[in-house]
KOLVEX-978165 format. One line per 8 residues: number of its first residue (from 1); their letters; for each residue z, x negated, y of C-alpha. Coordinates in nm, 3 decimals. Layout:
residues N
NUM	A	Z:X:Y; ...
end
This chain:
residues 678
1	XXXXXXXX	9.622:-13.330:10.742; 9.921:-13.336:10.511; 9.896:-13.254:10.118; 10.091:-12.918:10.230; 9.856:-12.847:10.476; 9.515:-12.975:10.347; 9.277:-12.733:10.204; 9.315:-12.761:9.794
9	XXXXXXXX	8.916:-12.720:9.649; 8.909:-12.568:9.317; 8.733:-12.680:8.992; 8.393:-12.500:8.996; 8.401:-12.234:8.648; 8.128:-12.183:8.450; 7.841:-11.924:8.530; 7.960:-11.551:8.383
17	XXXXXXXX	7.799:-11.274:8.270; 7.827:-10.918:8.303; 7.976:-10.832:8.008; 8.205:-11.114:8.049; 8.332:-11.037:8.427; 8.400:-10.694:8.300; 8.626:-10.851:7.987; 8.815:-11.066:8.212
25	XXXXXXXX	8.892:-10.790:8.403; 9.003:-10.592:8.175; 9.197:-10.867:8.035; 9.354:-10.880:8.398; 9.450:-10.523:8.423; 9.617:-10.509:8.094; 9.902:-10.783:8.246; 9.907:-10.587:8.579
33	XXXXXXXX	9.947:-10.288:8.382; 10.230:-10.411:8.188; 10.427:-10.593:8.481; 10.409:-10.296:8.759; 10.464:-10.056:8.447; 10.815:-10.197:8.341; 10.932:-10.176:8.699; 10.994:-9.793:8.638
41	XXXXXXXX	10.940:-9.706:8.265; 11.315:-9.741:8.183; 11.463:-9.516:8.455; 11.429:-9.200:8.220; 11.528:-9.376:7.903; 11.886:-9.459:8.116; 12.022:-9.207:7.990; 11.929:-9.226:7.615
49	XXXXXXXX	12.005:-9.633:7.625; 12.411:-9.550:7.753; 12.430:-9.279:7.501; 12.305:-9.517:7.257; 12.474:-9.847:7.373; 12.742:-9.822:7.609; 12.814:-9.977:7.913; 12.680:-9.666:8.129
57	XXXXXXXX	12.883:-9.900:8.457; 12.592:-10.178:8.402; 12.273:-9.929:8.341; 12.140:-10.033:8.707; 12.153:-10.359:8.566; 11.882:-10.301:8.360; 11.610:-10.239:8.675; 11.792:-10.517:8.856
65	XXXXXXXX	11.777:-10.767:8.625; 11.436:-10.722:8.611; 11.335:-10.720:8.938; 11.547:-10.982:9.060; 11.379:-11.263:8.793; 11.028:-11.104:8.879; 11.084:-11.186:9.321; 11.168:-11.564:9.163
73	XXXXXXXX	10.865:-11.622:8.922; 10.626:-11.498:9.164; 10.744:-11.734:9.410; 10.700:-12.023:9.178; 10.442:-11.918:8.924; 10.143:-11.916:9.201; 10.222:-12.279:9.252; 10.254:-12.343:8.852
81	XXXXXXXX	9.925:-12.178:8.802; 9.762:-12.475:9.109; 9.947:-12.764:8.899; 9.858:-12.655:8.552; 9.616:-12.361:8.551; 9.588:-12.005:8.613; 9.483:-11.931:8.249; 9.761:-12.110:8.110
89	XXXXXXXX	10.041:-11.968:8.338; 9.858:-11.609:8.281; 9.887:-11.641:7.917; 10.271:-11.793:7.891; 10.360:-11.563:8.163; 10.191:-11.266:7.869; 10.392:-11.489:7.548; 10.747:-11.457:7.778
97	XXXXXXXX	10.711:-11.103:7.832; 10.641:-11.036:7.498; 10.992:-11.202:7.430; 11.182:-11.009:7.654; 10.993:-10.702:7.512; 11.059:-10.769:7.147; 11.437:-10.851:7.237; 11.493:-10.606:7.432
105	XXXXXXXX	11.354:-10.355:7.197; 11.588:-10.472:6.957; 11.891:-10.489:7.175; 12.233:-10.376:7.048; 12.459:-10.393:7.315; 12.412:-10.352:7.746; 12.456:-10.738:7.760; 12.156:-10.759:7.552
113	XXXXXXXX	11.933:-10.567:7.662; 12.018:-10.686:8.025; 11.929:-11.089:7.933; 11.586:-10.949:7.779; 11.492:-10.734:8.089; 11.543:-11.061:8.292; 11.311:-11.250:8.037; 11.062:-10.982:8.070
121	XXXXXXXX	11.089:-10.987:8.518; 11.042:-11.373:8.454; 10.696:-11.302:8.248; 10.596:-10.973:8.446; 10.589:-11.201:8.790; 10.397:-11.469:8.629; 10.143:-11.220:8.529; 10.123:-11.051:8.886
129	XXXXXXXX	10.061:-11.339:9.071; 9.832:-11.471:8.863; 9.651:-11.171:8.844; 9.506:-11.200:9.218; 9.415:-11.537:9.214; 9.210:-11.485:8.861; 9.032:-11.253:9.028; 8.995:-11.475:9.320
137	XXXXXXXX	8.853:-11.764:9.043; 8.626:-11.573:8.848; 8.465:-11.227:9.014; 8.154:-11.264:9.205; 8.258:-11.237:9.606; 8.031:-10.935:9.654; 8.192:-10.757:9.420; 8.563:-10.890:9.469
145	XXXXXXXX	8.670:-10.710:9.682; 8.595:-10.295:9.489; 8.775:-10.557:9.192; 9.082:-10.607:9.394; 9.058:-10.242:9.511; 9.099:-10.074:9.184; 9.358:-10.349:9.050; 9.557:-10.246:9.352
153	XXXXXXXX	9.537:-9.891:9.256; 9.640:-10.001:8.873; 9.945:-10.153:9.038; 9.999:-9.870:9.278; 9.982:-9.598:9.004; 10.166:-9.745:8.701; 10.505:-9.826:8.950; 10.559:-9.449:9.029
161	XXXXXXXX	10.417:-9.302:8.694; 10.672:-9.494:8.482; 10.961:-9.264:8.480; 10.689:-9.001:8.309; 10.569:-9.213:8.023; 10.918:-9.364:7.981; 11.057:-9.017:7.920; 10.786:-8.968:7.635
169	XXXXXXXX	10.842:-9.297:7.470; 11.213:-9.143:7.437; 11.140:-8.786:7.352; 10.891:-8.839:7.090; 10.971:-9.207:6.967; 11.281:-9.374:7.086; 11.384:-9.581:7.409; 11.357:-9.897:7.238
177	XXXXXXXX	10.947:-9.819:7.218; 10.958:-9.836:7.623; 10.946:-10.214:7.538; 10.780:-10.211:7.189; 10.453:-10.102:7.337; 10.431:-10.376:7.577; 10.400:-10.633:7.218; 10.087:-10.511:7.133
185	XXXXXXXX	9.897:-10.505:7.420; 10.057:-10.817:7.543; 9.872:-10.972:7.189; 9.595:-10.830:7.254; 9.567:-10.967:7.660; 9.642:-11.277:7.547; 9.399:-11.340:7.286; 9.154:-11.197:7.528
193	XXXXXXXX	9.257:-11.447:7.787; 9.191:-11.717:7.544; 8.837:-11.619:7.502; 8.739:-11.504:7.826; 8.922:-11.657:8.133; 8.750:-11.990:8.228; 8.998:-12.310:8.315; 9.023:-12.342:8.672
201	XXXXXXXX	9.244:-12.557:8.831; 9.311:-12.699:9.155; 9.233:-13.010:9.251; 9.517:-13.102:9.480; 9.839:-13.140:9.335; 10.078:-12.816:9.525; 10.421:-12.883:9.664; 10.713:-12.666:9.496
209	XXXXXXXX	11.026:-12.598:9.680; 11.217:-12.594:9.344; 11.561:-12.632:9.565; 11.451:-12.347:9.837; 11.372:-12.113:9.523; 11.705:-12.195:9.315; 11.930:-12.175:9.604; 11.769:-11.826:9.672
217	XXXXXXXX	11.791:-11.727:9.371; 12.118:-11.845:9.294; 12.261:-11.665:9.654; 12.079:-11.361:9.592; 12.210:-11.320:9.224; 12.581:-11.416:9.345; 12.559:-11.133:9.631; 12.416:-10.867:9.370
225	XXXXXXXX	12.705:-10.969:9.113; 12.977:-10.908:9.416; 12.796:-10.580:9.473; 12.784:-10.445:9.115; 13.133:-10.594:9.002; 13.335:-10.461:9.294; 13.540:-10.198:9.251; 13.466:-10.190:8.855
233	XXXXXXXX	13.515:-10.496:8.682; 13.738:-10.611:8.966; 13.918:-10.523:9.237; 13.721:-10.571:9.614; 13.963:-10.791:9.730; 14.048:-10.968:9.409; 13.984:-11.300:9.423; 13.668:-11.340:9.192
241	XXXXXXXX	13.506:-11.056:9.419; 13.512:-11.260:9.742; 13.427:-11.590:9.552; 13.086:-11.448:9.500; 13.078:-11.320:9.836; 13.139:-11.650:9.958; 12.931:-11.831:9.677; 12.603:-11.588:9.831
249	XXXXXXXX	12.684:-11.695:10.215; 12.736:-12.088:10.083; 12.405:-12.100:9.904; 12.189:-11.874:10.153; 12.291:-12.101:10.426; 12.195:-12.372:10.218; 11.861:-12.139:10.137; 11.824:-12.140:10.491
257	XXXXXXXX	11.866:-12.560:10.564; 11.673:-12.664:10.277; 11.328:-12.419:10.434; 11.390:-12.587:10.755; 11.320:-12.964:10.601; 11.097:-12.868:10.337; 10.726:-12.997:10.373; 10.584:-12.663:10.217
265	XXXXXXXX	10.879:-12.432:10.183; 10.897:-12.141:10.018; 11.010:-11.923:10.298; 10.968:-12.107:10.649; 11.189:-11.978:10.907; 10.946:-12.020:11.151; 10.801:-11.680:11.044; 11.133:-11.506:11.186
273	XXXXXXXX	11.037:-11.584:11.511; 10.752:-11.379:11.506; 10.904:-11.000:11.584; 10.619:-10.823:11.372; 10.734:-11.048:11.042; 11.084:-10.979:11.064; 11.091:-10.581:11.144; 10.840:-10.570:10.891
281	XXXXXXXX	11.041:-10.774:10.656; 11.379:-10.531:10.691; 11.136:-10.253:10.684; 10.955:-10.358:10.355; 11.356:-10.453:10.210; 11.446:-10.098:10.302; 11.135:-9.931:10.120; 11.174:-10.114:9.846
289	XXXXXXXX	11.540:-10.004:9.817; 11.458:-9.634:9.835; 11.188:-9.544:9.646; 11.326:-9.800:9.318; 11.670:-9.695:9.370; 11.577:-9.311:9.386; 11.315:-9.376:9.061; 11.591:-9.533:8.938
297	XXXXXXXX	11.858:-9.224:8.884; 11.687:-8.942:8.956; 11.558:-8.880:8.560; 11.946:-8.920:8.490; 12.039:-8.615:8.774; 11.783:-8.412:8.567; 11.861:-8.501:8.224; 12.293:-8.441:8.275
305	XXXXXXXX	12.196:-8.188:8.598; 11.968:-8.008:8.504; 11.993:-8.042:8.107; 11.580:-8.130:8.071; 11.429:-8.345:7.859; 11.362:-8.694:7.911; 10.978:-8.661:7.949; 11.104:-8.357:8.139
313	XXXXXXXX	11.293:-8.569:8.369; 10.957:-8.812:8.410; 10.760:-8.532:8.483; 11.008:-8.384:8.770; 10.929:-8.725:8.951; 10.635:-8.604:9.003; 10.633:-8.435:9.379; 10.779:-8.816:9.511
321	XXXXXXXX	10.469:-8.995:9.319; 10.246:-8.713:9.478; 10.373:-8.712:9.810; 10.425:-9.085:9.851; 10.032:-9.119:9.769; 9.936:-8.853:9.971; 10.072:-9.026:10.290; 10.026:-9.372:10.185
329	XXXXXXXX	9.623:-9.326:10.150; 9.635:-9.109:10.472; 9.793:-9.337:10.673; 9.605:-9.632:10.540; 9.291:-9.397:10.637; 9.420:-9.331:11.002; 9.532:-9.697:11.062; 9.153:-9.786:10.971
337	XXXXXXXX	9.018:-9.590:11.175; 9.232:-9.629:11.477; 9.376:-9.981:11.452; 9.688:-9.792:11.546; 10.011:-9.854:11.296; 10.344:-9.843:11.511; 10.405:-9.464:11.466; 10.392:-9.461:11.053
345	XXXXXXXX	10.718:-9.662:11.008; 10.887:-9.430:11.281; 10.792:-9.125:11.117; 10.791:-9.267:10.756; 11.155:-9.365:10.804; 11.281:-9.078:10.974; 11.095:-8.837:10.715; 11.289:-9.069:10.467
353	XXXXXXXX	11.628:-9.032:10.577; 11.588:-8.640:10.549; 11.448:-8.612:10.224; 11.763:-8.823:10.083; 12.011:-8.620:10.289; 11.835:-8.308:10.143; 11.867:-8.469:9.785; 12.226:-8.472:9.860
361	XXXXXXXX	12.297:-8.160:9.876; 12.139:-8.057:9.513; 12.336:-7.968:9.276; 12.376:-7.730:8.961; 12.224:-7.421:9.119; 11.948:-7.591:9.250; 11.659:-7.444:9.156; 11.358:-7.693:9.036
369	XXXXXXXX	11.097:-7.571:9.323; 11.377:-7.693:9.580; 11.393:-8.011:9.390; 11.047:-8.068:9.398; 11.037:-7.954:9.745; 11.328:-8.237:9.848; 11.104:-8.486:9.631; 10.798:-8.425:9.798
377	XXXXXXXX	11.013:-8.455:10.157; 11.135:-8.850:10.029; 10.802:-8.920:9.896; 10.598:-8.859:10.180; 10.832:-9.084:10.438; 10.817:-9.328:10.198; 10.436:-9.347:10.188; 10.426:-9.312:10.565
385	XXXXXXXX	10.627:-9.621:10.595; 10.496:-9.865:10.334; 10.152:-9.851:10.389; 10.131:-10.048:10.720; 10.399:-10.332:10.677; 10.190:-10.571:10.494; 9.858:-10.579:10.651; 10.037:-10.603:11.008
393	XXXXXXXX	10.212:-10.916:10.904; 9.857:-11.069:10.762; 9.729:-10.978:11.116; 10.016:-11.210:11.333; 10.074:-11.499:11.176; 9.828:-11.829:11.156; 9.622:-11.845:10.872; 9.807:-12.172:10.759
401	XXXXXXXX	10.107:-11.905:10.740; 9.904:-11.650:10.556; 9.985:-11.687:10.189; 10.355:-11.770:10.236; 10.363:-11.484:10.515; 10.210:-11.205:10.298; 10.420:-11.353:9.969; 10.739:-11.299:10.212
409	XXXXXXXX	10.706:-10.910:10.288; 10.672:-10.912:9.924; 10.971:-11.066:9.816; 11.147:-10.863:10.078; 11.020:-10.565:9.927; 11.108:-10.663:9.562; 11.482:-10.846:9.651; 11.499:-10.467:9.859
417	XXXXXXXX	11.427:-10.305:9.487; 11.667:-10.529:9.305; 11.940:-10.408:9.569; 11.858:-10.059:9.537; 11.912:-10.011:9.181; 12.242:-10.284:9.186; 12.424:-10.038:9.482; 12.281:-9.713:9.382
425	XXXXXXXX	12.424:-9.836:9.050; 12.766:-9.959:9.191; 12.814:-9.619:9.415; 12.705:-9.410:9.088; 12.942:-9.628:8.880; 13.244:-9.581:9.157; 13.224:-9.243:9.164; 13.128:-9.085:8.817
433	XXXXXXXX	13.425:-9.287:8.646; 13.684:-9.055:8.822; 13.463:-8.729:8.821; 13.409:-8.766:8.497; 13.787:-8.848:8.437; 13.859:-8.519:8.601; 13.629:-8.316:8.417; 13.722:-8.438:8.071
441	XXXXXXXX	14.064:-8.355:8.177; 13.984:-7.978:8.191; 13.789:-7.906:7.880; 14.019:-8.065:7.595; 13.819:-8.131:7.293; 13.521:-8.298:7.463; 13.486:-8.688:7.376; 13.313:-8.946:7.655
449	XXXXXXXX	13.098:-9.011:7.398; 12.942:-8.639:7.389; 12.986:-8.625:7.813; 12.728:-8.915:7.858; 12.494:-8.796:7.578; 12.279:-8.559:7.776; 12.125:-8.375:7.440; 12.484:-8.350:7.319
457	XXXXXXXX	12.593:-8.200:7.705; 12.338:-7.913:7.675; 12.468:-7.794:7.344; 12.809:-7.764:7.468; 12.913:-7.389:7.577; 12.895:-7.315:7.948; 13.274:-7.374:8.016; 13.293:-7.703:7.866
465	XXXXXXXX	12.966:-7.844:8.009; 12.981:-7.664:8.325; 13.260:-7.924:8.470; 13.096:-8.247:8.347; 12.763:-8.142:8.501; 12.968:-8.035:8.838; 13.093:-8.443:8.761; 12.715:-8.586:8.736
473	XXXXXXXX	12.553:-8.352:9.056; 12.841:-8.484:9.304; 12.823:-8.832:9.194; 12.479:-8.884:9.269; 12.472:-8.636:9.488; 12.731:-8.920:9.646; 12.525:-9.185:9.614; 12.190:-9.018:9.797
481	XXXXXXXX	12.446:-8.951:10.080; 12.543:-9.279:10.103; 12.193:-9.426:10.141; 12.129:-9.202:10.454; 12.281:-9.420:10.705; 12.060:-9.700:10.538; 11.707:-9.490:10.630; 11.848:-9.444:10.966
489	XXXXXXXX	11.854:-9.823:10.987; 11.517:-9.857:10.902; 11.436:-9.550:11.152; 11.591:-9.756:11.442; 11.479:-10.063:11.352; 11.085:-9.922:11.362; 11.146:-9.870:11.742; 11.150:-10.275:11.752
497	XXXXXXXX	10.791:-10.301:11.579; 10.515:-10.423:11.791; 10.195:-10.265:11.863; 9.916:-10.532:11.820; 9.559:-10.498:11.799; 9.419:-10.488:11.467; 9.152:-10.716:11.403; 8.839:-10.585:11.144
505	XXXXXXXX	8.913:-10.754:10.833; 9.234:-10.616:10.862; 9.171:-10.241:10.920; 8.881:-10.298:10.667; 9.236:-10.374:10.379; 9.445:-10.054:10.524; 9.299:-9.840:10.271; 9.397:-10.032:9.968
513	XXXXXXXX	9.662:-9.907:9.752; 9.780:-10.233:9.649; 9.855:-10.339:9.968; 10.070:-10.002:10.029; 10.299:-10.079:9.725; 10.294:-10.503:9.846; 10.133:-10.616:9.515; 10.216:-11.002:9.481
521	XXXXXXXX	9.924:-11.157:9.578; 9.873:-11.563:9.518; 9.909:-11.773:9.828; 9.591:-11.950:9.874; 9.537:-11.911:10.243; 9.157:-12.027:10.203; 9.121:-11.713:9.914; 9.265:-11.492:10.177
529	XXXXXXXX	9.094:-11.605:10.431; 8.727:-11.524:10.240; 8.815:-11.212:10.174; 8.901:-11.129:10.581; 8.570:-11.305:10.662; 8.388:-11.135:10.345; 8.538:-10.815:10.528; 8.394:-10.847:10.850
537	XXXXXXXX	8.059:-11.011:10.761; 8.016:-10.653:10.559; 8.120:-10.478:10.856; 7.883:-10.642:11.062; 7.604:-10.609:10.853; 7.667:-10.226:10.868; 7.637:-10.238:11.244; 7.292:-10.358:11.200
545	XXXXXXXX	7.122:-10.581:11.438; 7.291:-10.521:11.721; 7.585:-10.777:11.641; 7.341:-11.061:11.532; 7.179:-11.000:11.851; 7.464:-11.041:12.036; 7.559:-11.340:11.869; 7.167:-11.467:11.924
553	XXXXXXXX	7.230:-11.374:12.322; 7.597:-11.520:12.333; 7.438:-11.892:12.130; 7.153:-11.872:12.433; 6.920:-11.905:12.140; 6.557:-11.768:12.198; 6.544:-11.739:11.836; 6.392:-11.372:11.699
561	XXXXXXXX	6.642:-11.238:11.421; 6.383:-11.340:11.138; 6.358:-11.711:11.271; 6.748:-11.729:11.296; 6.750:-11.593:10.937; 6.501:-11.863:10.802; 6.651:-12.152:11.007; 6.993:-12.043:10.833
569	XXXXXXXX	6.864:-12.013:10.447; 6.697:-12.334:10.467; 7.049:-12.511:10.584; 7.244:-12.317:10.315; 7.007:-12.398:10.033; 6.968:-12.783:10.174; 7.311:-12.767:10.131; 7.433:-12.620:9.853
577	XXXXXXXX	7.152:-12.655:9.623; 7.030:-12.962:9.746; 6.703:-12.831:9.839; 6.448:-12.544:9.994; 6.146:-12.436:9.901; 5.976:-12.103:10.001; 5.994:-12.012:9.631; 6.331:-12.074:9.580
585	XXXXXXXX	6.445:-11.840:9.912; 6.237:-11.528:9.786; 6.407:-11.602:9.416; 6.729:-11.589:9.629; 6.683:-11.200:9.737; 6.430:-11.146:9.482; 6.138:-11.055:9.634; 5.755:-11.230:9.609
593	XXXXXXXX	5.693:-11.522:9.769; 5.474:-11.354:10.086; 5.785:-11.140:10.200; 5.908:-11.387:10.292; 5.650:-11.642:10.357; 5.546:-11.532:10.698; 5.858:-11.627:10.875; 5.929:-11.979:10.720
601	XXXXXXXX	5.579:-12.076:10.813; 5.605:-11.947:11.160; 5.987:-12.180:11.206; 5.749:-12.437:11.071; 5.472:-12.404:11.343; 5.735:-12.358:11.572; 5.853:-12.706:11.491; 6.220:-12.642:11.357
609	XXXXXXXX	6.113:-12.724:11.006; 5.922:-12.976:10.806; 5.729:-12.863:10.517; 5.624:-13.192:10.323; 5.498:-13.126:9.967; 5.667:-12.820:10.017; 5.987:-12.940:10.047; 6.166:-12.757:10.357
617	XXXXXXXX	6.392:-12.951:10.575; 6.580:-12.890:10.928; 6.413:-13.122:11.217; 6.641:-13.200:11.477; 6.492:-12.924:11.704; 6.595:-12.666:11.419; 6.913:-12.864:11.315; 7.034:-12.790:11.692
625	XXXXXXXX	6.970:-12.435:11.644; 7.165:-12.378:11.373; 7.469:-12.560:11.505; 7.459:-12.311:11.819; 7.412:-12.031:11.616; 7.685:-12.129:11.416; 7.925:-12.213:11.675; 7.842:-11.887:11.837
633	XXXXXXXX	7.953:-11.688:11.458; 8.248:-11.887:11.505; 8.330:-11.764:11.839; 8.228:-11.385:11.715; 8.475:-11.427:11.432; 8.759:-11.577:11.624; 8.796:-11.258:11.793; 8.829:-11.021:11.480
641	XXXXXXXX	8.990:-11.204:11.194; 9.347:-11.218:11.187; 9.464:-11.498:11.502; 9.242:-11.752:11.401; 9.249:-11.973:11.654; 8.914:-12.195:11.669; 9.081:-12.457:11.874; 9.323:-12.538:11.551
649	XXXXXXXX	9.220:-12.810:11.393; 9.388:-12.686:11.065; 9.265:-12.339:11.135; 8.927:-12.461:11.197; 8.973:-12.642:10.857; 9.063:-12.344:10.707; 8.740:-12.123:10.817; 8.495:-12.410:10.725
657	XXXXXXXX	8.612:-12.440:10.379; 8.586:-12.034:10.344; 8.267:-12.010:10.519; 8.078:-12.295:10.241; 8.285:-12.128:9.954; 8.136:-11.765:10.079; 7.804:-11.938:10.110; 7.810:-12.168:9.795
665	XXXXXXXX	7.968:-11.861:9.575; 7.673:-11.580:9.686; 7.395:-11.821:9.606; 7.544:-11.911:9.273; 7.613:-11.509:9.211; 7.236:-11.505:9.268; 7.158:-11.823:9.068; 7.369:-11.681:8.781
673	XXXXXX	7.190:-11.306:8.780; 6.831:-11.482:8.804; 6.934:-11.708:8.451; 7.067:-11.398:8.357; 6.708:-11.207:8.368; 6.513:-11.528:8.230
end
């Protein structure tokens, strides 16, 4: 195999505690917290930052900027963390956010505060990626996976609650303490991480595709810039308009080239053969677009609409947050259950496109139950359609694909965010600057100034504000209308999505919230892969023994399920430990020695095992049995984890280097507890 293909082993970390396992996590969830936090926070302090700063034409800029630098770090910080360490990229990833925070905190002018919110993306991505594979490195496999669980729920949460504690930064403090509050905290993770997050490293040196994630970025950015200047700074057909335009085609086709002769690219375009990848990609762009670009402006419809506060404004978020939850966990449940997915995106999507049409017809006499109502309508299509994208993709594609698979749907889905802010923002922008021009017009005495100020709007008498109100309502009512014809896309586009079955491991993930809301995830296929086979072992073990008696039948093994059971824990502690001894297996599950004495000494008098100076070793008569016991797990597994194909050599490569990491990381877990106790 190829260094971009070979299966990267990872510096073993030192035994942990408790106490400590429960620090690092912590330590974890504070940078998740932070990152997924920031995505949103801002949206109700929009409002209060233009009034205070100007530039109320580049205020999508803000979320953009952000989430545009966060889709390129986590493309390039997972590989960083492989060449130099997790821990270190997890704590400069915390010491760069706490620079954008600081800076932008202290921003005096839109320019400003736009270069700090890209600083802060760069940091927040570093920390998300790293995040996963931390956990991955340092939390017992039993327990990983309720770990991953309730950091996907952290990430899940915080992205939709933002708007709500962004509004009470503003209220009670000021906007610029949306970012001071991040300094803190990010001190306090960091120190943390210093004391508590072991150095581990892999061993293999990764391959970057520094040209496929420049040229990305640099097409991407170029594109966005086109979007947000046209029609404001410059004309659409002026000359510097379609340079970018053209700049974005020149250096996505060169995107596009450079993937197709990389050795380990970023993006490889042999996933857009696969149907599933693509619809779900354009799905996943779509949902991302929505629900950031709706977070994005609706706090500013309340605050100049509706003349709330800005916590207000937070808090009237709240029937999308509820309803996209609501159908997000329920469709994660049903898809679980069933193994059936095709129908969410349909509805989701279609559910979608009415809930913005229905937000575009609010306005000034809208009362706030409708609002909610209309929220509630967006959120739930929304949920309905993000749940399934990512786990479908994880269940087509080769697990050699797996990591840069997965970490695609997520970049679609965060590029999709960075769009919906940049042409909510640019439709907003287009519109509001004659409204508003309008509206001044017909109440003389009212200064721009005081008409984007939304405290100063509400203590204006009714037939001066009424006007520039009317202004704000049809501009975004404009906007939502706009975006319409976008969730019809995605409606028609669900049609093309392919019903597959679901294999366990997969269905066993449709639950998680994290996967819902496409947290980034590090792209070590053999991580992923222990946690599908981690997945379905757990399964099986709650079928009881009619599986492993299946598998005993399908091996033609005459083996009884306690023989097969001994014959295995004397091969695993052979090799892993380096040695067996009947002791030393009832340590293992902690029990006395005569549980499980019995069986080892009848696979001894059954001539599998030697037992000199009680020592216990495979004969070959035992060794034999093993292997077609094995081989026969292999088969069982090939036909419920996610297109593993046993005949692939680099798939088979794959499973064996998951199967001795599961194997070598439960009997250390148990090691570890039993020093613990002594």
């Amino acid at each position: 195999m190829t260094e971009a293909v070979a299966v990267a082993e990872k510096s073993a970390p030192e035994a942990l505690s408790r106490g400590r396992i429960n620090l690092i996590f912590g330590t974890i969830v504070l940078g998740m917290l932070m990152a997924a936090l920031d995505q949103t926070i801002v949206s109700a302090a929009l409002p209060s930052i233009v009034a205070d700063l100007g530039g109320a034409g580049h205020m999508a800029w803000v979320v953009t900027a952000y989430m545009l630098t966060e889709a390129v770090s986590t493309a390039l910080a997972g590989k960083l963390g492989d060449l130099f360490g997790r821990k270190l990229v997890f704590q400069l990833s915390g010491i760069i956010f706490i620079a954008g925070s600081a800076l932008a905190g202290l921003a005096h002018d839109m320019l400003l505060l736009i270069v700090a919110r890209g600083i802060q993306g760069v940091g927040a991505g570093g920390l998300m990626v790293t995040a996963m594979a931390l956990i991955a490195d340092t939390i017992p496999l039993r327990e990983r996976g309720k770990y991953q669980g309730a950091l996907g729920a952290v990430f899940g949460v915080t992205t939709v609650v933002g708007p709500t504690l962004g509004g009470l930064f503003t209220d009670h403090a000021s906007w610029r303490w949306c970012f001071y509050v991040n300094v803190p905290i990010a001190i306090i993770m960091i120190a943390l991480a210093a004391r508590t997050i072991p150095h581990v490293r892999a061993l293999a040196r990764p391959i970057i595709d520094y040209a496929g994630i420049g040229l990305v970025a640099a097409g991407v950015s170029c594109l966005i810039l086109g979007l947000e200047f046209g029609g404001q700074e410059y004309p659409w057909g002026s000359w510097q308009i379609v340079a970018l335009f053209a700049a974005a085609v020149v250096l996505l086709v060169a995107f596009v080239l450079v993937e197709l002769r990389s050795r380990e690219p970023m993006l490889p375009m042999k996933l857009f053969r696969s149907n599933v990848f693509t619809v779900c990609s354009i799905l996943s762009f779509i949902v991302g677009f929505a629900m950031i670009g709706s977070m994005t402006f609706l706090p500013a419809y309340f605050q100049y609409v509706d003349g709330v506060s800005a916590t207000m404004s937070g808090v009237r978020t709240l029937p999308l947050v509820v309803g996209l939850m609501f159908t997000s966990i329920l469709s994660g449940q049903v898809v679980a259950k069933t193994g059936r997915y095709k129908y969410f995106p349909i509805v989701g999507t279609a559910v979608t496109a009415l809930g913005l049409f229905l937000m575009s017809t609010m306005g000034r006499s809208t009362g706030p139950w409708l609002e909610s109502l209309y929220l509630l309508v967006l959120g739930m299509g929304i949920g309905l359609s993000m749940q399934v994208l990512t786990i479908v993709v994880q269940n087509t594609v080769p697990y050699a694909d797996l990591g840069t698979a997965t970490s695609g749907v997520t970049f679609f889905r965060t590029l999709g965010s960075a769009f919906g802010a940049a042409i909510f923002g640019t439709l907003y922008t287009n519109q509001l600057t004659p409204n508003l021009a309008r509206a001044l017009a017909e109440v003389p005495g009212v200064s721009p100034a005081v008409a984007s100020n939304p405290e100063a709007l509400r203590n204006l008498p009714p037939e001066q504000s009424v006007p520039i109100i009317d202004a704000y309502a049809a501009s975004i009512n404009y906007v939502f209308q706009w975006v319409v014809p976008v969730a019809i896309l995605a409606f028609v586009v669900a049609w093309f999505l392919k019903q597959v079955p679901l294999r366990d491991s997969i269905r066993g993930g449709a639950t998680d919230v994290g996967e819902g809301f496409s947290m980034p995830d590090h792209g070590d296929r053999v991580a992923l892969l222990e946690r599908a086979v981690s997945v379905t072992m757990r399964k099986a073990h709650t079928e009881g023994g009619s599986v492993h008696s299946r598998i005993l039948a399908d091996a033609g093994s005459e083996l009884s399920r306690g023989q097969a059971w001994a014959l295995r824990q004397i091969y695993l502690h052979n090799r892993i430990r380096g040695g067996a001894s009947i002791a030393s297996i009832a340590q293992a599950h902690r029990v006395p020695d005569e549980v499980v004495e019995p069986v080892l000494l009848k696979v001894i008098g059954a001539g599998f095992v030697d037992a000199d100076d009680g020592n216990l070793t495979l004969t070959p008569v035992g060794r034999a049995e093993v292997d077609r016991v094995h081989q026969a797990w292999r088969r069982w597994l090939s036909g419920r984890i996610d297109d593993w194909d046993d005949r692939d050599p680099v798939d088979s490569a794959l499973l064996d280097q998951a199967l001795d990491n599961i194997a070598r990381k439960l009997l250390d877990d148990q090691l570890e507890f039993d020093s613990a106790r002594t």
